[in-house]
C-alpha positions, 0 to 999 in steps of 0.5 A, a space after each residue: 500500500 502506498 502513502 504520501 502527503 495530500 497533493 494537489 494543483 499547484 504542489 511541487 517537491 519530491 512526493 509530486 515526482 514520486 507520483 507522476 513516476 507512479 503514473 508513467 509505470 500505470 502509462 497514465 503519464 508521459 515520461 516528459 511529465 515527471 517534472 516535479 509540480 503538479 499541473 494539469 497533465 498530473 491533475 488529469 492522470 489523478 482523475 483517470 485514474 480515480 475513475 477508473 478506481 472508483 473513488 471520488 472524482 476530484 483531482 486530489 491525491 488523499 489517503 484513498 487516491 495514496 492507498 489505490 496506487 501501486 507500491 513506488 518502483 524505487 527508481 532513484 537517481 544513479 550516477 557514478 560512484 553507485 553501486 549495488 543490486 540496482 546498478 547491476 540490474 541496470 548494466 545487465 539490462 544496457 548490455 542487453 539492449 543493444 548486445 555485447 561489444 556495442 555503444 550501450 554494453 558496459 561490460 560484465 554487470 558488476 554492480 559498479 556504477 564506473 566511466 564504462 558504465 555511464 558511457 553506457 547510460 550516454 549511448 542508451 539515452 541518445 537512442 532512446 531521445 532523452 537528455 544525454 548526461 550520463 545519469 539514469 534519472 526519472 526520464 532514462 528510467 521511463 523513456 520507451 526503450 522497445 517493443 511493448 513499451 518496455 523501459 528501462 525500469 521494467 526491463 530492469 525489474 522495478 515495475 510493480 504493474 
């Protein structure tokens, strides 16, 4: 079950990006609408959505909108110097992307977040259309990397729907 803080037009911080990531994994959203301030486009997800869960129609993301939401699929920021199980999901996901020896390969997943592995993330996002710096954020997580929507978070076993 997921909670938050009730949110709102006009709302802006980390738990407005926290939902709108949400949306994007339900395909409620635009990648590009993961900007953090809660505006009309998230305002209009928030009603599909409360639509389409039968509850109260009114744009305001409350104690029941929170609990109807799938659980955050832990996609946080990762730049150089990560490490862990994340950073080794993503390297296995980029070296099967495109295949072994190719921009996009950052060699065997080590979990080490180092300058093959961000060259990598740079080759990935200029094929995906995204802002190449070489970081995996909100928008090289959730940009379409293939057939039947895939993204990298899904590729990478993040999603939860």
């Amino acid at each position: 079950m997921n909670h938050g803080p009730t949110l709102t037009t006009g709302s802006a911080g980390p738990d407005v990006r926290r939902l709108q990531r949400l949306f994007v994994m339900m395909k409620g959203l635009e990648p590009s609408g993961i900007d953090g301030v809660f505006g009309h486009r998230t305002e209009h997800a928030v009603e599909s959505f409360q639509k389409s869960e039968g509850l109260a129609v009114d744009g305001i993301v409350g104690v029941d909108t929170w609990a109807a939401l799938p659980a955050d699929p832990g996609t946080r920021k990762l730049s150089e110097g990560d490490s862990g199980p994340i950073v080794k999901a993503v390297q296995k996901v980029l070296r099967e992307y495109r295949g072994h020896n190719t921009p996009t390969d950052p060699g065997s997943p080590d979990g080490v977040f180092g300058p093959r592995t961000e060259s990598a993330v740079r080759a990935y996002q200029g094929d995906v259309g995204v802002h190449v710096d070489g970081v995996v954020g909100d928008q090289t997580w959730w940009a379409p990397a293939g057939a039947a929507g895939a993204t990298l978070a899904s590729l990478a076993g993040l999603t939860t729907v």
